[in-house]
PDB file of N, CA, C and O in Angstrom, chain B, residues numbered from 101:
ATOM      1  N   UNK B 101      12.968  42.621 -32.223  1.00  0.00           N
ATOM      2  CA  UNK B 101      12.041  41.929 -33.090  1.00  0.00           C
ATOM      3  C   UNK B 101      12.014  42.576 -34.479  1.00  0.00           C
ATOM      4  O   UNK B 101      12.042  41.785 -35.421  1.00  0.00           O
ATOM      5  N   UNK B 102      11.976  43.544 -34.688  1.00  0.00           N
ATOM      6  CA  UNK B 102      11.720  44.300 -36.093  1.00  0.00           C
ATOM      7  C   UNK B 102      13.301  44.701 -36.319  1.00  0.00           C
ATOM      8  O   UNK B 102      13.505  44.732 -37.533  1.00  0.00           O
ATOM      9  N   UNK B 103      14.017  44.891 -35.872  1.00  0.00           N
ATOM     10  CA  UNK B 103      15.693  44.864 -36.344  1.00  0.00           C
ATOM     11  C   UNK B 103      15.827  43.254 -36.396  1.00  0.00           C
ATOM     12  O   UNK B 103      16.999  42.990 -36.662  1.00  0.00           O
ATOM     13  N   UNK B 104      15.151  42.227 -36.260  1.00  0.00           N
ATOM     14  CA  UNK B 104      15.057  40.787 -37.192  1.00  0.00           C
ATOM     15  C   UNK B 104      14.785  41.027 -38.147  1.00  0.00           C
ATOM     16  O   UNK B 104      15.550  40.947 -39.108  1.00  0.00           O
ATOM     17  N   UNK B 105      13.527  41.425 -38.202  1.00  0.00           N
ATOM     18  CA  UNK B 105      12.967  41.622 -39.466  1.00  0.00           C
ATOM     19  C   UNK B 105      13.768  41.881 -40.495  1.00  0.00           C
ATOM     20  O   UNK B 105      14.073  41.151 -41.438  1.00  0.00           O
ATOM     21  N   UNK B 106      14.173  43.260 -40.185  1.00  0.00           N
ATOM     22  CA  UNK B 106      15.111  43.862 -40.861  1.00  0.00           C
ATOM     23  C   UNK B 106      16.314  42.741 -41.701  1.00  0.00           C
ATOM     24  O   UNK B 106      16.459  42.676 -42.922  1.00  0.00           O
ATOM     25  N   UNK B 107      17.036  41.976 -40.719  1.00  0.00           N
ATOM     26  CA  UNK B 107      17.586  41.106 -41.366  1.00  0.00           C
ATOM     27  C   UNK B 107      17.354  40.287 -42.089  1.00  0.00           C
ATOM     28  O   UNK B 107      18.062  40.029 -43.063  1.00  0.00           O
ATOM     29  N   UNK B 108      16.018  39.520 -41.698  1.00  0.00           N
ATOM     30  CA  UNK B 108      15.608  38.820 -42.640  1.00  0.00           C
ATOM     31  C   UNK B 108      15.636  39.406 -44.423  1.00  0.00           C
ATOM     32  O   UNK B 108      16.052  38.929 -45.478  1.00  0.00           O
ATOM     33  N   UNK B 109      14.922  40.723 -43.998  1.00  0.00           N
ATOM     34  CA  UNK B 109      14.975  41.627 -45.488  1.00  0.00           C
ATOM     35  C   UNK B 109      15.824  41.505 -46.560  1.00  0.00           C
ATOM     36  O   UNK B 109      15.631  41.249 -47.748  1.00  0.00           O
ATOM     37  N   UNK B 110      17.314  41.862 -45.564  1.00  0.00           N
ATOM     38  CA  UNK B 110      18.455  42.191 -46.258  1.00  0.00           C
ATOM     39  C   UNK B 110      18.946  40.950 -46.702  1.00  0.00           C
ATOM     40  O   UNK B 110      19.272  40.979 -47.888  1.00  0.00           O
ATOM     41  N   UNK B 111      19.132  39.692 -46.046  1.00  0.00           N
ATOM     42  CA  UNK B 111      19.297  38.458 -46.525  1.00  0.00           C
ATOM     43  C   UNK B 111      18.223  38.190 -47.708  1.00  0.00           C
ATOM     44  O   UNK B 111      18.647  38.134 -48.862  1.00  0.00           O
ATOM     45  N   UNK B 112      17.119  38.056 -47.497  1.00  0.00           N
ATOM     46  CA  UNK B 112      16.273  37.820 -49.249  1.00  0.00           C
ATOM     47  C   UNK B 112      16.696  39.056 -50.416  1.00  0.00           C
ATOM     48  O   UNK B 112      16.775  38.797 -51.617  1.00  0.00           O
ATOM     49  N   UNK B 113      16.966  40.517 -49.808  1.00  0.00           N
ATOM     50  CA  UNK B 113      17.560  40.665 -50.872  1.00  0.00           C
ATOM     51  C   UNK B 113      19.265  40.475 -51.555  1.00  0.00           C
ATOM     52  O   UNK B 113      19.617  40.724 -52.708  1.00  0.00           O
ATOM     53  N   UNK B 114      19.905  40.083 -50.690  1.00  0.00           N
ATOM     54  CA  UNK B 114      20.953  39.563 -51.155  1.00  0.00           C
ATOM     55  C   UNK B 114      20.824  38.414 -51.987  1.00  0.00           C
ATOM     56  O   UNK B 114      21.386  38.432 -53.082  1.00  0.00           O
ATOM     57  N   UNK B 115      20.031  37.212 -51.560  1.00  0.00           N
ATOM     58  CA  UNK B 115      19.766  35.944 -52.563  1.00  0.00           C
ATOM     59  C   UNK B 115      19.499  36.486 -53.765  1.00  0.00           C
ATOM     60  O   UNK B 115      20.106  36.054 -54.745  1.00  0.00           O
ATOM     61  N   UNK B 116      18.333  37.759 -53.935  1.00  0.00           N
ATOM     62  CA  UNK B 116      17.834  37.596 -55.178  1.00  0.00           C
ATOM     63  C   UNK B 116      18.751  38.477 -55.994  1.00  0.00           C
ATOM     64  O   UNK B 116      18.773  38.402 -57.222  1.00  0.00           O
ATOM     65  N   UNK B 117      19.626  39.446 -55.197  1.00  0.00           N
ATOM     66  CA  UNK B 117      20.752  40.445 -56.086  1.00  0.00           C
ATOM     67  C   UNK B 117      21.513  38.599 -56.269  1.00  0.00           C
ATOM     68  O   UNK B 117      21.162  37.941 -57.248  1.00  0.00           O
ATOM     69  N   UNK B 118      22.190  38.183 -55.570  1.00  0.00           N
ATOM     70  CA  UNK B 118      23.089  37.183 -55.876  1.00  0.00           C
ATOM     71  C   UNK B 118      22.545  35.844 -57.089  1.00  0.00           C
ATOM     72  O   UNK B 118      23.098  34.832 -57.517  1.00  0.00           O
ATOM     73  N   UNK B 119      21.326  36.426 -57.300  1.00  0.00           N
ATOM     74  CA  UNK B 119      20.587  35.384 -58.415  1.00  0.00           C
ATOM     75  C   UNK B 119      20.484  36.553 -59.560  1.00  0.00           C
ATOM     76  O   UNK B 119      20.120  36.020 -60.608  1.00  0.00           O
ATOM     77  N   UNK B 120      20.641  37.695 -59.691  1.00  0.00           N
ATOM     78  CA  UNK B 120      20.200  38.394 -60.761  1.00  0.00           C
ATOM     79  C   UNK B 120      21.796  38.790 -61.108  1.00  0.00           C
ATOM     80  O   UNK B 120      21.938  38.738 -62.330  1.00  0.00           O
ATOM     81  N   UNK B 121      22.965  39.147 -60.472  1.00  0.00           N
ATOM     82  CA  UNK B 121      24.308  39.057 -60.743  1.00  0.00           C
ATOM     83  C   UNK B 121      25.139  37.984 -60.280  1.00  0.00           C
ATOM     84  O   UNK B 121      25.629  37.698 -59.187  1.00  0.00           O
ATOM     85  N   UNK B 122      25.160  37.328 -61.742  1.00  0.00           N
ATOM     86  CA  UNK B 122      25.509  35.858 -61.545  1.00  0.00           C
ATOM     87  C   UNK B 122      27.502  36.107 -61.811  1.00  0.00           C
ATOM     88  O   UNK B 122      28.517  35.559 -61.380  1.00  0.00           O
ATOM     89  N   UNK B 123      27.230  37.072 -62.613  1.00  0.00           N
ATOM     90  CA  UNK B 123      28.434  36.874 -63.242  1.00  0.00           C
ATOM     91  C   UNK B 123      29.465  37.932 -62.746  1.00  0.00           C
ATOM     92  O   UNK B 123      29.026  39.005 -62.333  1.00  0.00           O
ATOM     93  N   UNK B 124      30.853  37.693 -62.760  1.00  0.00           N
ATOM     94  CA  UNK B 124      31.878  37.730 -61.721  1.00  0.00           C
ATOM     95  C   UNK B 124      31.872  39.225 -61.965  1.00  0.00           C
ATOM     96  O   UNK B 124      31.753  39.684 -60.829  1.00  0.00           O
ATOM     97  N   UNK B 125      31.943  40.387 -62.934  1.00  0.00           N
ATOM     98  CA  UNK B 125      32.421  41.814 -63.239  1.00  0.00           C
ATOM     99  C   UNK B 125      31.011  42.563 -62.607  1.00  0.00           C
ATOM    100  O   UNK B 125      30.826  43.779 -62.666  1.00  0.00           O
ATOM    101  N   UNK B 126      30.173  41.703 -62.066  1.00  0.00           N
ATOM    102  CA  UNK B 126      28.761  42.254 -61.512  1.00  0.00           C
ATOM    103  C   UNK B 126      28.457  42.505 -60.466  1.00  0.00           C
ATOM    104  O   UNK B 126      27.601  43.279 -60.036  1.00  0.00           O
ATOM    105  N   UNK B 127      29.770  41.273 -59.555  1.00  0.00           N
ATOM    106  CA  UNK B 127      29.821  41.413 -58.290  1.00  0.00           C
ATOM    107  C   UNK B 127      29.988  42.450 -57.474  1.00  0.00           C
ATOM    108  O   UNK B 127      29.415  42.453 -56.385  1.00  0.00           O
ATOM    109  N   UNK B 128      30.842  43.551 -57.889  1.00  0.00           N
ATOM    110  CA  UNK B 128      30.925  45.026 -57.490  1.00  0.00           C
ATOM    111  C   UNK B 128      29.470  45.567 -57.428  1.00  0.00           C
ATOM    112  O   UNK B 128      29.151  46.189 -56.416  1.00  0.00           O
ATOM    113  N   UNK B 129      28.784  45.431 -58.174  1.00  0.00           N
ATOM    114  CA  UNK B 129      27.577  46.060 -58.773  1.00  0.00           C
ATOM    115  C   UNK B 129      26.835  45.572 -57.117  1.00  0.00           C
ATOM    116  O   UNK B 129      26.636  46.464 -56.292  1.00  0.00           O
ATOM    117  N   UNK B 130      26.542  44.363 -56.843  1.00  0.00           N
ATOM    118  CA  UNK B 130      26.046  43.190 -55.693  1.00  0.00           C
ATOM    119  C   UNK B 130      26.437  44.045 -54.458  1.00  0.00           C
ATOM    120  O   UNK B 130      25.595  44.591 -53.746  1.00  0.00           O
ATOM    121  N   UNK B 131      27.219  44.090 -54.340  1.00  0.00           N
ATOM    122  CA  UNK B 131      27.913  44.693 -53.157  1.00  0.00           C
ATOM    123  C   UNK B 131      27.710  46.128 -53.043  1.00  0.00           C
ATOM    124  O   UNK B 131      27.339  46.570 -51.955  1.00  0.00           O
ATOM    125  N   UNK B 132      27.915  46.955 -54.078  1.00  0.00           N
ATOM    126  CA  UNK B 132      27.110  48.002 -53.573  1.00  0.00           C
ATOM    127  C   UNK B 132      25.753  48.601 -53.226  1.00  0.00           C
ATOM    128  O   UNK B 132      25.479  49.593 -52.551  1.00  0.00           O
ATOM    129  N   UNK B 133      24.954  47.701 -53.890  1.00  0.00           N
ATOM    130  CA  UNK B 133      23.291  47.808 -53.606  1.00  0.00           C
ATOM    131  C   UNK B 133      23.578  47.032 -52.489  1.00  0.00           C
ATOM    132  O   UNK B 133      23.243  47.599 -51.449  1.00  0.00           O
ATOM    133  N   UNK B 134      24.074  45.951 -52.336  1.00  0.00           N
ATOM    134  CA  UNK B 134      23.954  45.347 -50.955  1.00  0.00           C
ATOM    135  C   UNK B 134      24.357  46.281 -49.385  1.00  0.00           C
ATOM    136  O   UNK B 134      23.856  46.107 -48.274  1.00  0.00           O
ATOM    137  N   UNK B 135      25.120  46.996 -49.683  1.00  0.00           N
ATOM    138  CA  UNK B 135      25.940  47.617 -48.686  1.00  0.00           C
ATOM    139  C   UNK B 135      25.187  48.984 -48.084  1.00  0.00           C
ATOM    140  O   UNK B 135      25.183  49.429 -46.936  1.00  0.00           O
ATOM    141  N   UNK B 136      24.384  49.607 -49.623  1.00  0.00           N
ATOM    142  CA  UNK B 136      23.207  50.353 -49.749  1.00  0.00           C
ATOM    143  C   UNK B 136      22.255  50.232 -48.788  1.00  0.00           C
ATOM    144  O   UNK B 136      21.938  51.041 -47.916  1.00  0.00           O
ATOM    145  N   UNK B 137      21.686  48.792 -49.103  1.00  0.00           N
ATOM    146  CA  UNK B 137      20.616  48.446 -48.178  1.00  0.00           C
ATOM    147  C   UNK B 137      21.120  48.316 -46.505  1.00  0.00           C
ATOM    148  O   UNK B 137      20.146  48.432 -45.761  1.00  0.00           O
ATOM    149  N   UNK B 138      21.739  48.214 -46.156  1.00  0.00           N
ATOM    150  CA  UNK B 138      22.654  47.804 -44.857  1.00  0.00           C
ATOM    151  C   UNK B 138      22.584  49.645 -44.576  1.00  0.00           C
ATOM    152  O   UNK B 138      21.772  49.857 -43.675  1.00  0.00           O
ATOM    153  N   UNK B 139      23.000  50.519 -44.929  1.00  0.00           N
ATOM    154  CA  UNK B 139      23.037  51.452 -44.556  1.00  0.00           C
ATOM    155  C   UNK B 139      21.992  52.185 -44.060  1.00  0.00           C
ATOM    156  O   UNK B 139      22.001  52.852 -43.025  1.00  0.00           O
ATOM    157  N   UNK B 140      20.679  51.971 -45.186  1.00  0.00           N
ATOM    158  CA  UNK B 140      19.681  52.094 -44.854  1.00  0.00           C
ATOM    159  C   UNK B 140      18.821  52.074 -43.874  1.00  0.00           C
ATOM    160  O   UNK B 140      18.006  52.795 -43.299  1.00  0.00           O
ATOM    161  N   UNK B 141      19.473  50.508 -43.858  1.00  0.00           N
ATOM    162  CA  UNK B 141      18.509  50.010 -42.573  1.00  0.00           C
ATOM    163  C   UNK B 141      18.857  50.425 -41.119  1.00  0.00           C
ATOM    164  O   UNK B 141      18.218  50.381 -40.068  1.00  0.00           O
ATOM    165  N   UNK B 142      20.235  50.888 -41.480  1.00  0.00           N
ATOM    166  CA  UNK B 142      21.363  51.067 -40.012  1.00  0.00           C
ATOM    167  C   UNK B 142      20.355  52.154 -39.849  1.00  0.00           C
ATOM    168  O   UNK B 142      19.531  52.041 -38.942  1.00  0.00           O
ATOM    169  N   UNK B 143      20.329  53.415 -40.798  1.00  0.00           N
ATOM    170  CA  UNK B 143      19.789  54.799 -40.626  1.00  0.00           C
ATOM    171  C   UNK B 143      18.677  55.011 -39.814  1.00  0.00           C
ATOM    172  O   UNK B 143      18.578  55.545 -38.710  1.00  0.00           O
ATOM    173  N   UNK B 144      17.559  54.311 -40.828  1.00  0.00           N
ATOM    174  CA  UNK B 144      16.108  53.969 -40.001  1.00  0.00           C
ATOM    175  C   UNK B 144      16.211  53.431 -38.671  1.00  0.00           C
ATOM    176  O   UNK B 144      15.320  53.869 -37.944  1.00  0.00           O
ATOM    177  N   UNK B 145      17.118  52.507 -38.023  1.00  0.00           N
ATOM    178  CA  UNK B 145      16.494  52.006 -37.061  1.00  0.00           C
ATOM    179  C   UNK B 145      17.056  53.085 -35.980  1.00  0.00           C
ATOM    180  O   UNK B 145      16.339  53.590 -35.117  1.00  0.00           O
ATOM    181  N   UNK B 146      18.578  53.396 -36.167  1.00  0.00           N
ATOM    182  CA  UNK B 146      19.195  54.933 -35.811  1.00  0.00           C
ATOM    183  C   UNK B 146      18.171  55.831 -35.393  1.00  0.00           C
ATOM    184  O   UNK B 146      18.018  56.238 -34.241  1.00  0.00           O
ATOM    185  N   UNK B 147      17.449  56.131 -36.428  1.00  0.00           N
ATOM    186  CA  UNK B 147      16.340  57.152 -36.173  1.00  0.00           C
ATOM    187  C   UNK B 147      14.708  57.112 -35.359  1.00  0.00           C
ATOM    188  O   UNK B 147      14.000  58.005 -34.893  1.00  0.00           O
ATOM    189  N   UNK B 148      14.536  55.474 -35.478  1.00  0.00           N
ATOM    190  CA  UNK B 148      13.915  54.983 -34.669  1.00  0.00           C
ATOM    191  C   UNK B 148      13.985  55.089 -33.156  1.00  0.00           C
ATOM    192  O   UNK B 148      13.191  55.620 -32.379  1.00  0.00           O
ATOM    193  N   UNK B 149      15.325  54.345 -32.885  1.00  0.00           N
ATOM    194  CA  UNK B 149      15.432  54.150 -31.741  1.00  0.00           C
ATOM    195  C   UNK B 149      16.496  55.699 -31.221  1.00  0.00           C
ATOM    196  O   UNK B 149      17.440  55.320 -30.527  1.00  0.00           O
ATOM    197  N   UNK B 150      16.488  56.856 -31.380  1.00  0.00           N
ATOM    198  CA  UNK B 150      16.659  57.823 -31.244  1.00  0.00           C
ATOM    199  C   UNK B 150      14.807  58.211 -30.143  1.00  0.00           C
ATOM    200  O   UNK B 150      14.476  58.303 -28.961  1.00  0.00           O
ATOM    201  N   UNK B 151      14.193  58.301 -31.407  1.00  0.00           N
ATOM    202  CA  UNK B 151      12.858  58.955 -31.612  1.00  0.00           C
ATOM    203  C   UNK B 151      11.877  58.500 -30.281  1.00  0.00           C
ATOM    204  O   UNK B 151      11.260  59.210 -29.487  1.00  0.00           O
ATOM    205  N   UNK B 152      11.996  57.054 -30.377  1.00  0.00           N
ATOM    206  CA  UNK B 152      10.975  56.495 -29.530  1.00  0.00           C
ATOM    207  C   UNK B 152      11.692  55.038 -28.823  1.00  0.00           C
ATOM    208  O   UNK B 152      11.046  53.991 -28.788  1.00  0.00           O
ATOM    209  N   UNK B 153      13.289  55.151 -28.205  1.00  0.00           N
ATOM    210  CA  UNK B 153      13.598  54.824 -27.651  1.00  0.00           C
ATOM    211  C   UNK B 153      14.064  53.331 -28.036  1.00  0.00           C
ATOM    212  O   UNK B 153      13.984  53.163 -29.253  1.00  0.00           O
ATOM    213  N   UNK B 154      14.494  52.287 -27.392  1.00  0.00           N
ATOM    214  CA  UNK B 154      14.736  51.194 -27.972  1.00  0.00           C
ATOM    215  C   UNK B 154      14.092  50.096 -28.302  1.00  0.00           C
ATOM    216  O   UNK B 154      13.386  49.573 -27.439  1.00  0.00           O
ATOM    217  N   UNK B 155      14.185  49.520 -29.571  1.00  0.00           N
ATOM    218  CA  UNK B 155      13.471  48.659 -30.264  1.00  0.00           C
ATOM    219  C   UNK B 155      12.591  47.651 -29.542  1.00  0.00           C
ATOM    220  O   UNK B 155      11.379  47.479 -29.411  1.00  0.00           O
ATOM    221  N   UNK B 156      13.634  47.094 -29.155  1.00  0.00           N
ATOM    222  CA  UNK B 156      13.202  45.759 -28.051  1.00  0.00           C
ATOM    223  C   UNK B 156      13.034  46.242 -26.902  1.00  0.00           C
ATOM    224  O   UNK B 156      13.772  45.819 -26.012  1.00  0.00           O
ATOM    225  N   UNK B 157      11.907  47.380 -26.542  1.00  0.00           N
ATOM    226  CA  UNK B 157      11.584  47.821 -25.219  1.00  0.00           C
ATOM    227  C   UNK B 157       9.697  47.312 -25.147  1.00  0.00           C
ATOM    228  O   UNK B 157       8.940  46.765 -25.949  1.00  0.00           O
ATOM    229  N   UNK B 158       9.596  47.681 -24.179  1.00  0.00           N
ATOM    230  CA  UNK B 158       7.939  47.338 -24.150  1.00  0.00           C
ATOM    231  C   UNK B 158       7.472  47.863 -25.100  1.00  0.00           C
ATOM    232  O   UNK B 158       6.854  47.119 -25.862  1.00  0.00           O
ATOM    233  N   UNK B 159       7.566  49.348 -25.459  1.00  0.00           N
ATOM    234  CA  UNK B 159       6.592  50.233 -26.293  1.00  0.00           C
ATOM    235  C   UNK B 159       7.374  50.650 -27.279  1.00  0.00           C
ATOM    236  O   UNK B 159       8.455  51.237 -27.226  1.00  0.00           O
ATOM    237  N   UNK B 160       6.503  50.170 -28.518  1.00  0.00           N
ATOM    238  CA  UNK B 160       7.033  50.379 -29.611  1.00  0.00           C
ATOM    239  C   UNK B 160       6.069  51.521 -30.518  1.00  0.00           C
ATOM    240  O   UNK B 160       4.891  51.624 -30.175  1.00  0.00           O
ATOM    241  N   UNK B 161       6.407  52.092 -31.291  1.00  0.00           N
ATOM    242  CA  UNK B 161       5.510  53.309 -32.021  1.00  0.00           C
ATOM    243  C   UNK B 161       5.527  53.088 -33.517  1.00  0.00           C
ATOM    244  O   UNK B 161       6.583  53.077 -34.148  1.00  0.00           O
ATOM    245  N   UNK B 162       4.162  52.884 -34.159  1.00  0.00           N
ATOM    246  CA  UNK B 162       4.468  52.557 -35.294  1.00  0.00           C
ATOM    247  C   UNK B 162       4.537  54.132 -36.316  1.00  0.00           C
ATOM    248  O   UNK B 162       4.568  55.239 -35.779  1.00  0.00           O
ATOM    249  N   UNK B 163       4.548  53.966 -37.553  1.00  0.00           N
ATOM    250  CA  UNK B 163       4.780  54.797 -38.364  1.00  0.00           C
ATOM    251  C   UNK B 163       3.922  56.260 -38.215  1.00  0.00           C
ATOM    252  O   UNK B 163       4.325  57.398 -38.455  1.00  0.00           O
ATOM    253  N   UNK B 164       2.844  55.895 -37.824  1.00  0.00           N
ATOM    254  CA  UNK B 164       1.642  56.962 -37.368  1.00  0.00           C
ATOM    255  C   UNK B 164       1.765  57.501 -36.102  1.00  0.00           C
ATOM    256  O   UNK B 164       1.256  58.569 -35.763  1.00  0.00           O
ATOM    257  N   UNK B 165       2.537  56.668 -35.287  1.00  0.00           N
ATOM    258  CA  UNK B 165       2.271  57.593 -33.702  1.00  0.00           C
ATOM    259  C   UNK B 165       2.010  56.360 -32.826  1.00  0.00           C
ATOM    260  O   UNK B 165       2.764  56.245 -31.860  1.00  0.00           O
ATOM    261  N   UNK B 166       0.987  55.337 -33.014  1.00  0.00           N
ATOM    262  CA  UNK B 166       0.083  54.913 -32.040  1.00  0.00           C
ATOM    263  C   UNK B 166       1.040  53.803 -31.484  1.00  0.00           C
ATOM    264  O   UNK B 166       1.884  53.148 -32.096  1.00  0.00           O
ATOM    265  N   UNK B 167       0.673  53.764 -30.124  1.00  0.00           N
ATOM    266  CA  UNK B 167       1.986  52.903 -29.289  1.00  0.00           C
ATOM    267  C   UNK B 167       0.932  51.387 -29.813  1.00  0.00           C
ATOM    268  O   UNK B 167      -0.224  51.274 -30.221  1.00  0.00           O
ATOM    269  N   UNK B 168       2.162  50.316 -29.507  1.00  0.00           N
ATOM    270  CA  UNK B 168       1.710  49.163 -29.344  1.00  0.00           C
ATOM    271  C   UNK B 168       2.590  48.569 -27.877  1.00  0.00           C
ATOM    272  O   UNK B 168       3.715  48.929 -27.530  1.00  0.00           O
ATOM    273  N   UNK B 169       1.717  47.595 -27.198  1.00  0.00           N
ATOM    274  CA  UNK B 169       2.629  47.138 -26.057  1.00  0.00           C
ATOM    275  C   UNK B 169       2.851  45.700 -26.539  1.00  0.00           C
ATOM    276  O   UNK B 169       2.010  45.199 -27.285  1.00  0.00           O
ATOM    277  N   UNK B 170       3.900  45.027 -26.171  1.00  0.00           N
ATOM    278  CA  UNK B 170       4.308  43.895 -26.071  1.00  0.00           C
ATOM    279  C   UNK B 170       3.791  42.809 -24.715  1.00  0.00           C
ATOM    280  O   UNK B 170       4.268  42.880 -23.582  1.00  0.00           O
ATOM    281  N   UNK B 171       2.959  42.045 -25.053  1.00  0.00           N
ATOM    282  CA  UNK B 171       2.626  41.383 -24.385  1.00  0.00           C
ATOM    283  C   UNK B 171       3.083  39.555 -24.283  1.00  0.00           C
ATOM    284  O   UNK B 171       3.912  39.339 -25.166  1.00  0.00           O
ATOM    285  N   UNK B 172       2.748  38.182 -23.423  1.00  0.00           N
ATOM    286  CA  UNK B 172       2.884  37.285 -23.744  1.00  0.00           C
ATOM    287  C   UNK B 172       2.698  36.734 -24.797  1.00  0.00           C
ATOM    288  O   UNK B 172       3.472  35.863 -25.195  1.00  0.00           O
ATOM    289  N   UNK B 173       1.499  37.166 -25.564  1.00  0.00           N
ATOM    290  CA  UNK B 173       0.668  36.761 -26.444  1.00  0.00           C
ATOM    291  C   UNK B 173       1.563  37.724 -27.994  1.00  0.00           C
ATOM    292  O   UNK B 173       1.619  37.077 -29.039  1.00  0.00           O
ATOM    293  N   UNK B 174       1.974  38.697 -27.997  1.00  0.00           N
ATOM    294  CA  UNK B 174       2.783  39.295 -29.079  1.00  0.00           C
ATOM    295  C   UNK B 174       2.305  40.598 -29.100  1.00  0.00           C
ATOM    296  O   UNK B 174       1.498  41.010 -28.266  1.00  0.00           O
ATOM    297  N   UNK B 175       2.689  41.173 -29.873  1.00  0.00           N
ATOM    298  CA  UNK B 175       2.544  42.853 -29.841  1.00  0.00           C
ATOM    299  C   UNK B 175       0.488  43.336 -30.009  1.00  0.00           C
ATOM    300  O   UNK B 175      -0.295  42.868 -30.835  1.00  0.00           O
ATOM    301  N   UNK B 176       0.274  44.074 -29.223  1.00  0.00           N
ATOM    302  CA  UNK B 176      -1.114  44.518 -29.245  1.00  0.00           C
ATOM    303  C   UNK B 176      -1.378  46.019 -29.051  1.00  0.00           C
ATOM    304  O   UNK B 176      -0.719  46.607 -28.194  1.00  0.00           O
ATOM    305  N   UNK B 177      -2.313  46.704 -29.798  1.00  0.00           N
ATOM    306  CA  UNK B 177      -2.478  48.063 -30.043  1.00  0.00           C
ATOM    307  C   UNK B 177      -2.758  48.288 -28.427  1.00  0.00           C
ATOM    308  O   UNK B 177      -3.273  47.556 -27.581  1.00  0.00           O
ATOM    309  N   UNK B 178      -2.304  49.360 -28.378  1.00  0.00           N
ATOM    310  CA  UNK B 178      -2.494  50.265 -27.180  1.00  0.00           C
ATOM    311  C   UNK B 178      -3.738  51.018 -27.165  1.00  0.00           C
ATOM    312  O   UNK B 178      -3.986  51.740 -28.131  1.00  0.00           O
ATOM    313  N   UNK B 179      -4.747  50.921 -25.955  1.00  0.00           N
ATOM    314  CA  UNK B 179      -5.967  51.345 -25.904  1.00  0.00           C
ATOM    315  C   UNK B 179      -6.037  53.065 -25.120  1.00  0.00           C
ATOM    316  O   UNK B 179      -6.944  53.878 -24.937  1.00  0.00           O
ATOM    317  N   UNK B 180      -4.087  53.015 -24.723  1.00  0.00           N
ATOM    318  CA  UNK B 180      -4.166  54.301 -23.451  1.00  0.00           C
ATOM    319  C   UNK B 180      -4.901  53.988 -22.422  1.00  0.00           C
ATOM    320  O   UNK B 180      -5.156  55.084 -21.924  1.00  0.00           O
ATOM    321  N   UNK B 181      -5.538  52.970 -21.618  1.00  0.00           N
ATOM    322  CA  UNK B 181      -5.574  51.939 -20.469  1.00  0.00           C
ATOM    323  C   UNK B 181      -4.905  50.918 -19.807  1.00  0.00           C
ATOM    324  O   UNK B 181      -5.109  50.254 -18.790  1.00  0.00           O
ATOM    325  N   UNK B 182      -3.919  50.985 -20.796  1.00  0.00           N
ATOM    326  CA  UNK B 182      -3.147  50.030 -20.144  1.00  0.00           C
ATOM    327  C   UNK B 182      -2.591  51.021 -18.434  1.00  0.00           C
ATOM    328  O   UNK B 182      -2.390  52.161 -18.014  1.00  0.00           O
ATOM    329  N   UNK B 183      -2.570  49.467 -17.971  1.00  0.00           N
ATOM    330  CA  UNK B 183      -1.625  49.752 -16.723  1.00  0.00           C
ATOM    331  C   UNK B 183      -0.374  49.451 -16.863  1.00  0.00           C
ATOM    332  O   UNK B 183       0.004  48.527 -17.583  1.00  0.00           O
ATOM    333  N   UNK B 184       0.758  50.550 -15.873  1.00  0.00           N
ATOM    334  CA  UNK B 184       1.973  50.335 -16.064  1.00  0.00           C
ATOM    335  C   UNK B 184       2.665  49.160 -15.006  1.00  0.00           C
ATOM    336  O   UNK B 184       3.857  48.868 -15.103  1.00  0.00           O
TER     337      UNK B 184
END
């Protein structure tokens, strides 16, 4: 779900690099911020799913620590009551 995200990201910023370098000697320029961001994102999620296991698992950990579980209904803060 959030390595979607992620894509989604990188696609809007490609449109708007591909709207701000229109012109052909710029395209290098496009491609390396583009390729930039791709790396990035590879890194973070690398380090993510190192840290606190895989993305698309039940339990996800946000930036602070605090688990969230995945439920029918969509992701919900963890109270530490849940049952397993």
């Amino acid at each position: 779900m959030l390595y979607n995200l992620f894509q989604n990201v990188l696609f809007l910023c490609f449109k708007f690099l591909h709207t701000v370098f229109k012109s052909r000697h710029q395209l290098w320029t496009e491609y390396r911020i583009l390729t930039g961001l791709i790396c990035i994102t590879d890194i973070h999620y690398r380090i993510a799913t190192k840290f606190w296991g895989d993305i698309g698992s039940r339990r996800v950990y946000s930036t602070f620590g605090k688990p969230f579980s995945k439920t029918s209904n969509g992701w919900i803060f963890n109270t530490g009551r849940d049952s397993k």
